[in-house]
FIKOLZA-1660 file (N, C-alpha, C; in steps of 0.1 Angstrom, whole numbers, plus 5000, padded with zeros to 4 digits):
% residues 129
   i   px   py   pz ch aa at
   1 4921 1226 2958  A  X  N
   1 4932 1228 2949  A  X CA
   1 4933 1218 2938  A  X  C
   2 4929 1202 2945  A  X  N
   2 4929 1194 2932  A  X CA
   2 4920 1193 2922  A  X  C
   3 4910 1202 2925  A  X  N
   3 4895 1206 2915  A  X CA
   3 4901 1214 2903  A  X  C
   4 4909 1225 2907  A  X  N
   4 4918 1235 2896  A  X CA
   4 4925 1224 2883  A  X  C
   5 4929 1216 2894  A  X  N
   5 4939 1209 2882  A  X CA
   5 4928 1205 2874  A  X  C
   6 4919 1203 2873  A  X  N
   6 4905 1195 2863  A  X CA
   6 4903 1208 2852  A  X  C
   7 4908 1219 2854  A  X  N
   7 4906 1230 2845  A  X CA
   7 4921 1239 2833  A  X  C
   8 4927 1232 2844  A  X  N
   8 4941 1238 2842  A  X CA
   8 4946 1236 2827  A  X  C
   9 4945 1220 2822  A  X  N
   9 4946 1223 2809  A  X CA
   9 4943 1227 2800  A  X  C
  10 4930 1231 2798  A  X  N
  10 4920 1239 2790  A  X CA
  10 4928 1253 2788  A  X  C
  11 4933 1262 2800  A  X  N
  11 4934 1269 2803  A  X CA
  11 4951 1273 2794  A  X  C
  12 4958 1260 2798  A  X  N
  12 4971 1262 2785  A  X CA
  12 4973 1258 2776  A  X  C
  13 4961 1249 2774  A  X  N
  13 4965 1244 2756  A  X CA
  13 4953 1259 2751  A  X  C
  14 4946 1268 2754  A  X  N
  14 4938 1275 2750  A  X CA
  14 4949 1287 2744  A  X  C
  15 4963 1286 2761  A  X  N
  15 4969 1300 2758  A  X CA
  15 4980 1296 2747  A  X  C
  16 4981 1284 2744  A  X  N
  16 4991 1277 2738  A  X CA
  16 4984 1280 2718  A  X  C
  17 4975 1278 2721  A  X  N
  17 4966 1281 2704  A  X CA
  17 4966 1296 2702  A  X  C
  18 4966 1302 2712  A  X  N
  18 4960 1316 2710  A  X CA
  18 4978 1323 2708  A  X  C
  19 4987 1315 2712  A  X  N
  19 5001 1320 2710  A  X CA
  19 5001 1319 2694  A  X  C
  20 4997 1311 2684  A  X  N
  20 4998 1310 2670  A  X CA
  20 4997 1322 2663  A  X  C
  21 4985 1337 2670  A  X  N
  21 4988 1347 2669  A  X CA
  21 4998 1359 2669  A  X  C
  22 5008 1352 2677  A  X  N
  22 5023 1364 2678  A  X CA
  22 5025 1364 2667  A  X  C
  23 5026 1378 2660  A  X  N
  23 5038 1382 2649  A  X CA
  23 5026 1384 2640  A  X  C
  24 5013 1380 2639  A  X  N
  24 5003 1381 2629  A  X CA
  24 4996 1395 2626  A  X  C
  25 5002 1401 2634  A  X  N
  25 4995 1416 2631  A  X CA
  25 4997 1424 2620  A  X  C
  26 4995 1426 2609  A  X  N
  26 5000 1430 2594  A  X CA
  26 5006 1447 2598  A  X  C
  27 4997 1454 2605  A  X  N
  27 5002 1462 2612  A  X CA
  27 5012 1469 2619  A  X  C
  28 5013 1462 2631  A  X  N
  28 5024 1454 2641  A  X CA
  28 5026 1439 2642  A  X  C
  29 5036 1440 2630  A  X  N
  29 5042 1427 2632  A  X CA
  29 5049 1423 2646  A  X  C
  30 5056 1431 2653  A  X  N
  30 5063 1427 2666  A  X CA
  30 5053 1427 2676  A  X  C
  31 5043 1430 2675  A  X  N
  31 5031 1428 2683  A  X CA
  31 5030 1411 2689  A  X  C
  32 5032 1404 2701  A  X  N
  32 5026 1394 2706  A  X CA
  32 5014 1398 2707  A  X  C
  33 5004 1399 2698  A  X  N
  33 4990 1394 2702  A  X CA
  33 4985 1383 2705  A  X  C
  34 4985 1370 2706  A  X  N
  34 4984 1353 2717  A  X CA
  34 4988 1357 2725  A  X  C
  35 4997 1365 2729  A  X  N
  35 5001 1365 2744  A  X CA
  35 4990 1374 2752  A  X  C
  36 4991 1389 2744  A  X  N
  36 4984 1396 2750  A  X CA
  36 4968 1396 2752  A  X  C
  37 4963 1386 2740  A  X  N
  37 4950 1384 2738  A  X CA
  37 4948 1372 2753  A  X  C
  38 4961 1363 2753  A  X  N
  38 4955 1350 2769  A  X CA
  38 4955 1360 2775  A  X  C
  39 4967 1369 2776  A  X  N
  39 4964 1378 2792  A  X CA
  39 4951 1386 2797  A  X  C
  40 4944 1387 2783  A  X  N
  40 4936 1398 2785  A  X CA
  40 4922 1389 2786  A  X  C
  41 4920 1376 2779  A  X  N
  41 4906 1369 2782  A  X CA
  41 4914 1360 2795  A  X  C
  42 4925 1359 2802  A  X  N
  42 4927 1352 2812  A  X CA
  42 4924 1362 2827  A  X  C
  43 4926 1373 2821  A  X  N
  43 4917 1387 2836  A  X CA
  43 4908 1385 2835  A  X  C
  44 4899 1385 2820  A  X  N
  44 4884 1388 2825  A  X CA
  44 4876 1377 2832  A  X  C
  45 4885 1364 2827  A  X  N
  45 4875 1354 2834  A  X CA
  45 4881 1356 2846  A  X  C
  46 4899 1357 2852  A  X  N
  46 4894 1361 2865  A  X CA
  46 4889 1371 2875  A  X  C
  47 4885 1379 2871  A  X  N
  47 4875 1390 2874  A  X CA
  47 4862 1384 2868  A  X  C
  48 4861 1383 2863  A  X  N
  48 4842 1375 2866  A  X CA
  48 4837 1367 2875  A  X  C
  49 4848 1353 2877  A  X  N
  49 4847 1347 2894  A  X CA
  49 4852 1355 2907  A  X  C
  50 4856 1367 2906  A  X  N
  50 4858 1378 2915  A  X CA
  50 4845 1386 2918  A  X  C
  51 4834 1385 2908  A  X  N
  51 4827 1392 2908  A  X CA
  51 4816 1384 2914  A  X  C
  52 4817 1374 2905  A  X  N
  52 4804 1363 2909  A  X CA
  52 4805 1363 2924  A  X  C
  53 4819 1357 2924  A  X  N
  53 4821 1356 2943  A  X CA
  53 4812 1365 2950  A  X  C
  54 4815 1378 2947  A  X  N
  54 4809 1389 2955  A  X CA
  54 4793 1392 2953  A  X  C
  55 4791 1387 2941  A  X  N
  55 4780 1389 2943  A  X CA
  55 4772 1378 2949  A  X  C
  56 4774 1366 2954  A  X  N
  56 4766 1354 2956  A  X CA
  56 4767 1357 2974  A  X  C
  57 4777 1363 2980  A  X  N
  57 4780 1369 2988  A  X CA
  57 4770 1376 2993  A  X  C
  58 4773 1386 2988  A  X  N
  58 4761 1395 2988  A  X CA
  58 4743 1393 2989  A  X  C
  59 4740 1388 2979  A  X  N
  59 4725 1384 2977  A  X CA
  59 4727 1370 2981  A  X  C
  60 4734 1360 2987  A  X  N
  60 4728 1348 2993  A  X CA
  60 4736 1347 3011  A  X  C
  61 4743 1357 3012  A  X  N
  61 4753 1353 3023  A  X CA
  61 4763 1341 3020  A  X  C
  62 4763 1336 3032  A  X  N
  62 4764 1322 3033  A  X CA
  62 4765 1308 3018  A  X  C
  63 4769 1308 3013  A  X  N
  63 4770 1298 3003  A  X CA
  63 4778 1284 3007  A  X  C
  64 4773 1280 3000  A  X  N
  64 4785 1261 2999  A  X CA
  64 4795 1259 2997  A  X  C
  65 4803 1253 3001  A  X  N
  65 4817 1250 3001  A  X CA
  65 4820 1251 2983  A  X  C
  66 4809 1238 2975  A  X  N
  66 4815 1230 2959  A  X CA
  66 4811 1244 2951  A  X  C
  67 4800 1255 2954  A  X  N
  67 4802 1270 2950  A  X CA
  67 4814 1274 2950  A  X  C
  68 4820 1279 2962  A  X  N
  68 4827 1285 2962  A  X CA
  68 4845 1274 2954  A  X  C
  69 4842 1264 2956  A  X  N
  69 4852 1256 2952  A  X CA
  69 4853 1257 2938  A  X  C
  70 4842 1255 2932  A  X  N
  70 4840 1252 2916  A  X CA
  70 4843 1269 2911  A  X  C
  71 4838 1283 2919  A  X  N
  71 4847 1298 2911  A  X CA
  71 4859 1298 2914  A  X  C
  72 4865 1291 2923  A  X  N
  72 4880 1292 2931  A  X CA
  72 4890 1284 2921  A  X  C
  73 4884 1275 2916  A  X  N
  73 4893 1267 2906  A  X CA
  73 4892 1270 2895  A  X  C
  74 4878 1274 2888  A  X  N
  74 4877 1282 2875  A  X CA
  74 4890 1291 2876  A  X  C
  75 4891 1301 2889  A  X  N
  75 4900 1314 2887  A  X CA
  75 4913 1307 2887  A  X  C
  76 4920 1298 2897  A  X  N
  76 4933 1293 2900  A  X CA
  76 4934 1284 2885  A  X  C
  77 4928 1275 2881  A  X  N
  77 4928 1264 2872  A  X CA
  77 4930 1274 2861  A  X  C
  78 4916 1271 2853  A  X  N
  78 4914 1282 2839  A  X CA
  78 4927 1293 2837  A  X  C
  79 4916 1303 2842  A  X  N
  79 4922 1318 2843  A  X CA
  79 4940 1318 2849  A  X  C
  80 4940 1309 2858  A  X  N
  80 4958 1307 2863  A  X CA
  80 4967 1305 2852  A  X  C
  81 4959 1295 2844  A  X  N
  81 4969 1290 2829  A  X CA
  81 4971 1301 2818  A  X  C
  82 4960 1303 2817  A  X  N
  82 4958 1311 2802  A  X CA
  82 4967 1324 2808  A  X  C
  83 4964 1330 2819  A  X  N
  83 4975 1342 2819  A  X CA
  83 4985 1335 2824  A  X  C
  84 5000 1339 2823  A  X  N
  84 5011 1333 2830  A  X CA
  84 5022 1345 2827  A  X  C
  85 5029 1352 2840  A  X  N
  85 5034 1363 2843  A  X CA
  85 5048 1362 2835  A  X  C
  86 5050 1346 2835  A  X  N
  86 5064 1344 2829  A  X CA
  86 5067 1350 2815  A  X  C
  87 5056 1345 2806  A  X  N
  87 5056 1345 2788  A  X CA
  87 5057 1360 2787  A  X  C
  88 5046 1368 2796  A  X  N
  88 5047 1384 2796  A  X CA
  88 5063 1393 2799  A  X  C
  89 5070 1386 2809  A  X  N
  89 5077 1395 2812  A  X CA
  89 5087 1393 2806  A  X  C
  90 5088 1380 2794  A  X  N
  90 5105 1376 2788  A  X CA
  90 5097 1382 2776  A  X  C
  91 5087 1385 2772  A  X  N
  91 5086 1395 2761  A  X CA
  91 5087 1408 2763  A  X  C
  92 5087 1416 2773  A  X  N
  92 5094 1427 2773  A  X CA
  92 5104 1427 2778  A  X  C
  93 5112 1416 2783  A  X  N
  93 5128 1417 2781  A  X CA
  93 5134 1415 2767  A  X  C
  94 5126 1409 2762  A  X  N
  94 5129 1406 2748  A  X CA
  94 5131 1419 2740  A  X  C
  95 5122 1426 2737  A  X  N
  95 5119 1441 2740  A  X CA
  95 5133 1452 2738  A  X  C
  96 5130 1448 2754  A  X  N
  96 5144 1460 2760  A  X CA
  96 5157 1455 2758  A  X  C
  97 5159 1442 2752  A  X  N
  97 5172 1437 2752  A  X CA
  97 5175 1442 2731  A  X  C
  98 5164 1443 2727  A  X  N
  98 5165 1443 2711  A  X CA
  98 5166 1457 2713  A  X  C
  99 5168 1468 2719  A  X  N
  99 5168 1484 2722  A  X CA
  99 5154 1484 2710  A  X  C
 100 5146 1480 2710  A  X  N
 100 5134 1491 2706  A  X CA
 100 5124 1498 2711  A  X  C
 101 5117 1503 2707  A  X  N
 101 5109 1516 2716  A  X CA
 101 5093 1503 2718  A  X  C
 102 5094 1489 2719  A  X  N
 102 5085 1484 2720  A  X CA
 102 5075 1480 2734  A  X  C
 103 5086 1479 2747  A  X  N
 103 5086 1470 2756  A  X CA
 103 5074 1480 2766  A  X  C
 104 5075 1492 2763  A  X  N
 104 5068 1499 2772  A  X CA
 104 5051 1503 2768  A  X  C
 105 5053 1506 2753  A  X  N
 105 5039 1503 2752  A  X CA
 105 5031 1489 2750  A  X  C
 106 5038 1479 2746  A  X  N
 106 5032 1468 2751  A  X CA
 106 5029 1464 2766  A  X  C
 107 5036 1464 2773  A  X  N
 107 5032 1465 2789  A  X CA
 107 5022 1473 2793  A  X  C
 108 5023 1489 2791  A  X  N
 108 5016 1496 2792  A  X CA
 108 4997 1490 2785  A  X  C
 109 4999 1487 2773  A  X  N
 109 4987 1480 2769  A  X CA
 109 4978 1471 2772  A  X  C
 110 4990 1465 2776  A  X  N
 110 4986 1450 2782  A  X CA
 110 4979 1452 2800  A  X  C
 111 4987 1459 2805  A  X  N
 111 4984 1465 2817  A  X CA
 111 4974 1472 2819  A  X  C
 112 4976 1482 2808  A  X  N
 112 4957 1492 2809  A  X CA
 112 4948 1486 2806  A  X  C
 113 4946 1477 2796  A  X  N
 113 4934 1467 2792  A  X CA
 113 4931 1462 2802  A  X  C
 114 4940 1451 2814  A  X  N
 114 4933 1444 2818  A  X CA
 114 4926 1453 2830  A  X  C
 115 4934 1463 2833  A  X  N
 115 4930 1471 2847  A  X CA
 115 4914 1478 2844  A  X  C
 116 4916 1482 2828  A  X  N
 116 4903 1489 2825  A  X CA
 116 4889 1477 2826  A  X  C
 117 4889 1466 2818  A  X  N
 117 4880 1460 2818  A  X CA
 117 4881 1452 2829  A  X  C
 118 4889 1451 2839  A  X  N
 118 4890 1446 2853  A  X CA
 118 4878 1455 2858  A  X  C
 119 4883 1466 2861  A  X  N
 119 4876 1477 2868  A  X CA
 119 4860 1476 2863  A  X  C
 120 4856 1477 2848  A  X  N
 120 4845 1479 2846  A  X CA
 120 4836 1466 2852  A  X  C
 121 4845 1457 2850  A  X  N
 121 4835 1442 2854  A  X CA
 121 4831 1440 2865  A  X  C
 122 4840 1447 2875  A  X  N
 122 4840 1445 2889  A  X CA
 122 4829 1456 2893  A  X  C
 123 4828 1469 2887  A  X  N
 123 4822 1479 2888  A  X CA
 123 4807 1473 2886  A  X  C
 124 4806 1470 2875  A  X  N
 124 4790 1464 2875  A  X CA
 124 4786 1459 2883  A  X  C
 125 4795 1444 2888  A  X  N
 125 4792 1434 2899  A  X CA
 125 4785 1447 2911  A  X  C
 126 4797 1453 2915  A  X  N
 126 4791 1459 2926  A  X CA
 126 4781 1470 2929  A  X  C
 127 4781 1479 2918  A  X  N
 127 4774 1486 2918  A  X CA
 127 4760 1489 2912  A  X  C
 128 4757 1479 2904  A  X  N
 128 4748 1472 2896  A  X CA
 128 4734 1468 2904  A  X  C
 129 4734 1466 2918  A  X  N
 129 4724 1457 2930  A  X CA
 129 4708 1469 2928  A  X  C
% end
């Protein structure tokens, strides 16, 4: 667990730069895109050490403790910071408290994205051999 913390800050000064994005969308101005953009590169990395896991698994068995230590912290450390459930959910109370029609498709978006490119990354991993 104290290996994570060696990654952790990367992981929120990254989601912290990428927040400079909210409101920038010329299109959708009420758009959080930093938020949505950490959430969505903070799945895929963790789904890639989800993936890697399984696959080292797989084609090696048996692996090493500082392997599996060093994807386990990548996911908890890194990928833990950059997404954070909090920033997501007081933006769509934010949302639903301002009564606009915004809170659901952003959720929704934010939610399909990661599930979709969750799914495909994992899909490779496994079915890919």
């Amino acid at each position: 667990m104290s290996y994570s913390m060696l990654l952790a800050p990367l992981g929120a000064i990254s989601r912290w730069q990428l927040s400079k994005l909210n409101g920038k969308l010329v299109a959708f101005p009420w758009f959080p895109a930093g938020t949505f953009a950490a959430n969505i590169l903070g799945s895929i990395v963790s789904i890639l050490t989800v993936a890697l896991e399984y696959r080292l698994e797989v084609q090696y068995g048996d692996f090493d403790f500082w392997t599996v230590g060093s994807i386990r912290a990548v996911r908890i450390g890194l990928a833990g910071c950059l997404t954070t459930v909090s920033t997501f959910v007081s933006e769509i109370v934010k949302f639903l408290k301002s009564n606009t029609n915004h809170a659901y498709p952003y959720m929704y978006w934010t939610l399909g994205t990661a599930a979709a490119i969750s799914a495909f990354i994992y899909g490779l991993a496994v079915y890919s051999m």
